[in-house]
C-alpha positions in Angstrom: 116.9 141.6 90.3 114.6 139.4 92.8 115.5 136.1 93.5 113.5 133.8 93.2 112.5 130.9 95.1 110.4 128.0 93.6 108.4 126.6 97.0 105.5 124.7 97.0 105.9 123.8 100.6 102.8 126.3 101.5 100.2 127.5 99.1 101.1 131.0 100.5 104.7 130.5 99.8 103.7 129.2 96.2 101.3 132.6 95.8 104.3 134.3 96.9 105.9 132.7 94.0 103.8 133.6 91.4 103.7 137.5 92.6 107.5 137.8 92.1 107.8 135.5 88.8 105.1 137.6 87.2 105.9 140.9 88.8 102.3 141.5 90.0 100.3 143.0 92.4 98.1 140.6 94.3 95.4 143.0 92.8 96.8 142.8 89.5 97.4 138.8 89.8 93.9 138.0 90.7 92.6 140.4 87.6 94.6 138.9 85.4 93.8 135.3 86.1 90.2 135.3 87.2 88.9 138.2 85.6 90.7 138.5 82.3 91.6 134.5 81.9 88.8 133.0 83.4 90.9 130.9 85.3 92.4 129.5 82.2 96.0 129.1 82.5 96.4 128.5 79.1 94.9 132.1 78.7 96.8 133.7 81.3 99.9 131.9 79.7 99.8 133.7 76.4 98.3 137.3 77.8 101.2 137.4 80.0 104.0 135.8 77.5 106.4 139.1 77.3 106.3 139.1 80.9 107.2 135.4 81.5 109.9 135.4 78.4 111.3 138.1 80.4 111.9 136.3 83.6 115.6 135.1 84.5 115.8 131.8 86.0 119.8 131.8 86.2 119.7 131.8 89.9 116.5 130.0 90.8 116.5 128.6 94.0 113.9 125.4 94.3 113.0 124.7 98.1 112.1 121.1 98.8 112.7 119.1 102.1 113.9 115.4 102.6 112.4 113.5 105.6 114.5 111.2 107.8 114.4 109.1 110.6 118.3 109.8 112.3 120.6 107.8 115.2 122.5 110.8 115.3 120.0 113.9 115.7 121.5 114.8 111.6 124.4 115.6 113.0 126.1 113.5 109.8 123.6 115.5 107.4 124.7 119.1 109.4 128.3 118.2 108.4 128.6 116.6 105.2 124.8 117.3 103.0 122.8 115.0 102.0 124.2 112.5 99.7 122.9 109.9 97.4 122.7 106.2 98.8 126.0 105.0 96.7 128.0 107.7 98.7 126.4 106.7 101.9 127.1 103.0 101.1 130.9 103.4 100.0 131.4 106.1 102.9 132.3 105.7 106.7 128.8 107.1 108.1 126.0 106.2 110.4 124.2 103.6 108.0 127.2 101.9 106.4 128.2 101.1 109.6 125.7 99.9 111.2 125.3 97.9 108.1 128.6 96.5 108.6 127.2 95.3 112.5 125.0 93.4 111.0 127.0 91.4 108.7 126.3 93.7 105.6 129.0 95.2 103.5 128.7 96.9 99.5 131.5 97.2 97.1 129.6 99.6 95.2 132.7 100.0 92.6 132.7 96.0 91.9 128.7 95.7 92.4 128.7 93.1 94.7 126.8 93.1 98.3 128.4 91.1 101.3 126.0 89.9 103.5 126.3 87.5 106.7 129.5 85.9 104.6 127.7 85.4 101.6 128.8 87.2 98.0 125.9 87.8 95.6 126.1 89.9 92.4 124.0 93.0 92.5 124.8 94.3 88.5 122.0 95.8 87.8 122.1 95.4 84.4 122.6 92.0 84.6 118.7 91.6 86.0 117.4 94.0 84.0 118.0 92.2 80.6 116.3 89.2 81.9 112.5 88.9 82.1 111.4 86.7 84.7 112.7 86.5 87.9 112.0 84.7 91.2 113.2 83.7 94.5 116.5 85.0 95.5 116.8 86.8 92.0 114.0 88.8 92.5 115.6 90.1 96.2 118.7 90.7 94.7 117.2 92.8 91.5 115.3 95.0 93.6 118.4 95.8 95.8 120.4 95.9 92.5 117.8 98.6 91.2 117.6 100.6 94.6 121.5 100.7 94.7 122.4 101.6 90.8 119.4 103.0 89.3 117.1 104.7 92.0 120.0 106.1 94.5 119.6 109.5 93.8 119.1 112.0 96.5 115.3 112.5 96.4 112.6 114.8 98.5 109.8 116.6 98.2 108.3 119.9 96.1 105.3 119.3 98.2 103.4 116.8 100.5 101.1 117.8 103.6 100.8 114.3 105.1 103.9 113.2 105.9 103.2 110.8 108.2 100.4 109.0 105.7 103.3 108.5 102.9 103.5 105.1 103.6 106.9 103.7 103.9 107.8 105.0 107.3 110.6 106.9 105.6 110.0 109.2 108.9 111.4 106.0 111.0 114.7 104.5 109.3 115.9 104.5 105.6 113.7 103.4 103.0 116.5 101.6 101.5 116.2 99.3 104.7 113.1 97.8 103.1 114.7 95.9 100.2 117.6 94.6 102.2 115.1 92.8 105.1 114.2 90.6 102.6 117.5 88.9 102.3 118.7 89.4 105.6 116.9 88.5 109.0 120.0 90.8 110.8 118.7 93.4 108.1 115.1 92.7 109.5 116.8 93.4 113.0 118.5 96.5 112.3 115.1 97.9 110.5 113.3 97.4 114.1 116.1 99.0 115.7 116.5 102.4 114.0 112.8 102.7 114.2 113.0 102.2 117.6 115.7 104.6 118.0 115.6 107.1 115.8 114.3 111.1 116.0 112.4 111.8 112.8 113.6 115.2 111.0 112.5 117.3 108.2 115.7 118.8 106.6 114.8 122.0 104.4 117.4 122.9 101.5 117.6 124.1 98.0 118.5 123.1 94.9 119.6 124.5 91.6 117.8 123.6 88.5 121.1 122.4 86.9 121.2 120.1 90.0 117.9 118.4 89.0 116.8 115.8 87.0 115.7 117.1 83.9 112.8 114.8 84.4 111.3 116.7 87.1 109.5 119.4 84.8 108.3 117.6 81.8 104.4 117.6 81.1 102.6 115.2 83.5 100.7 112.6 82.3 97.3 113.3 84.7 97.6 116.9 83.4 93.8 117.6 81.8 94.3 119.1 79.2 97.7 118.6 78.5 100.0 121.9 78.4 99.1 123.5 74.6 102.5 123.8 72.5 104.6 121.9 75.1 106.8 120.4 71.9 107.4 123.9 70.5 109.0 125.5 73.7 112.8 125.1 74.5 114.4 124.2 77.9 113.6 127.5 79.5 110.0 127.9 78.5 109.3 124.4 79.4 110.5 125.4 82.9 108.8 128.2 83.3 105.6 126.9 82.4 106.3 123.7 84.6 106.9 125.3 87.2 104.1 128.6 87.0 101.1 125.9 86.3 102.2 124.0 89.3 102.4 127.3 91.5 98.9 128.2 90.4 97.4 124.8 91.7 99.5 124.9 94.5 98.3 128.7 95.8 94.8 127.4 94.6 95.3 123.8 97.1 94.3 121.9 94.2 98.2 120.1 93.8 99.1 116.7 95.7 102.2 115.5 96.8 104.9 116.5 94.2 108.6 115.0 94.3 112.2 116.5 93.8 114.8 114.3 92.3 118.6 115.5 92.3 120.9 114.8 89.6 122.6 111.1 90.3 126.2 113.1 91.0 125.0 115.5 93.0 125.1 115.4 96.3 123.1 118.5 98.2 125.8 120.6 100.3 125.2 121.5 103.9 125.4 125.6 103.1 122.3 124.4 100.7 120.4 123.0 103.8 118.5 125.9 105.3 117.0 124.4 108.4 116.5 120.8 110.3 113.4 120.2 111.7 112.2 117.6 114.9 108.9 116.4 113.8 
C-alpha cells in the first residue's frame, strides 16, 4: 500500500498527489480529466468513483508548514513540537518568559492575565455574551478570544507569498499584536523580537484525526458548489476535499489555503520533517 501524502506546498507535489490517490498514469490522468471530463471535476468525480471509494486514508499524512520569527534558532520547536499558544503561555519557554520581563504573566487555568501589576479578567465567555464593547473591554476581549478560542496550533496547506501575508508572523508571534495594545512594555518587546529574531519555515505533518474537522468542509467561494456534498459521509467528504483542492492546486489556480490542528493537539517534533532559514 502507498502512502500517501496530502501536499499542496508545490503544484508538482500536489500532481504528485493526485497520481498516487487515483493510481494513474500521468497519461492516463490527463485522459481522464481533460479528454474524457472536460475538465469537469464533477465528471471526473463520478467516472472515477470505484477508484476513489477504494482509496485508504487510514494513514494519510497532510504536509503543511508553520512560519515563525525565533530568539532561539527553533531550538524550543526542535525539542518539544509546536504547541498551541495556551501551552506556550502556561509553560517555561522562550515567549512566556520573555513575557514575564516585561511585566506580563497568564493564569491560563484561572483566566486571568497579569500585566505590569494589574489583574484583568480575560473569560472569554464573559465578552462574548455581551454586545458592545469599548475601550479597555474591547483590548481585553480580543486577547480573551486569541488566548481561549483561536489558540490552536495553525499553518499552512498552501501560500507562495509568505512575506506578503500581512501580519509579520515571519518577525515575532502574532499573538504579540493583541497584547501591544494594552501594554506599552508589550509594544517594546514586539520591536525587540523583530529586531532579533531569524525567521523559519518549519515543515511537519499532521494526521487527519489531528485536524479540525472544519478544515475540509465545502468552501463558500466554491463555484459551483461540490454536487451531493450532504449525501457523502466523513470519508467521501475528505476525499473529495482534499482531490478538488489538488486539482486546482497542480492546475496553479488555488490561493493561500490554512491548516488548523485540533485545540489538544500539540504537533510532535518526530512530526516536524525539516526547519527552514528564510
Amino acid at each position: 500500500m502507498i502512502l500517501l501524502n496530502y501536499d499542496l506546498r508545490t503544484c508538482d507535489s500536489a500532481y504528485y498527489f493526485i497520481l498516487n490517490f487515483m493510481d494513474m498514469t500521468p497519461d492516463e490522468y490527463i485522459t481522464e480529466l481533460v479528454i474524457e471530463c472536460e475538465n469537469s471535476f464533477e465528471q471526473f468525480w463520478k467516472r472515477n468513483i470505484d477508484r476513489i471509494l477504494d482509496v485508504d486514508i487510514s494513514d494519510l499524512r497532510i504536509r503543511a508548514f508553520h512560519v515563525v520569527g525565533a530568539l532561539d534558532d527553533c531550538k524550543e520547536i526542535r525539542e518539544n513540537g509546536l504547541m498551541n499558544l495556551q501551552e506556550v503561555l502556561k509553560r517555561d519557554t522562550v515567549i512566556s518568559r520573555a513575557l514575564s520581563n516585561c511585566g506580563i504573566f497568564f493564569d491560563i487555568e484561572n483566566r486571568i492575565l497579569f500585566c505590569n501589576g494589574k489583574k484583568y479578567d480575560i473569560d472569554y465567555e464573559k465578552y462574548r455574551s455581551r454586545h458592545f464593547l469599548s475601550g479597555l473591554d474591547e483590548k481585553l476581549d480580543r486577547i480573551a478570544h486569541r488566548v481561549y478560542y483561536d489558540y490552536c496550533v495553525n499553518g499552512f496547506l498552501l501560500n507562495d507569498d509568505v512575506l506578503n501575508y500581512g501580519t509579520s508572523i515571519h518577525e515575532r508571534p502574532e499573538f504579540f499584536m493583541t497584547l501591544v495594545e494594552l501594554s506599552s512594555e508589550a509594544e517594546k518587546l514586539d520591536e525587540y523580537w523583530r529586531n532579533h529574531s531569524k525567521s523559519f519555515i518549519v515543515n511537519f505533518y499532521a494526521t487527519v484525526e489531528q485536524i479540525h474537522r472544519f478544515n475540509f468542509e465545502l468552501d463558500e467561494w466554491r463555484d459551483p458548489p461540490y454536487e451531493d456534498w450532504n449525501e457523502l459521509d466523513d470519508e467521501m467528504k475528505l476525499k473529495k476535499w482534499m482531490l478538488s483542492h489538488a486539482i486546482d492546486r497542480a492546475n496553479n489556480e488555488l490561493g493561500m489555503q490554512f491548516l488548523y490542528i485540533r485545540d489538544d493537539v500539540i504537533i510532535s517534533p518526530v512530526q516536524i520533517e525539516s526547519i527552514e532559514e528564510m
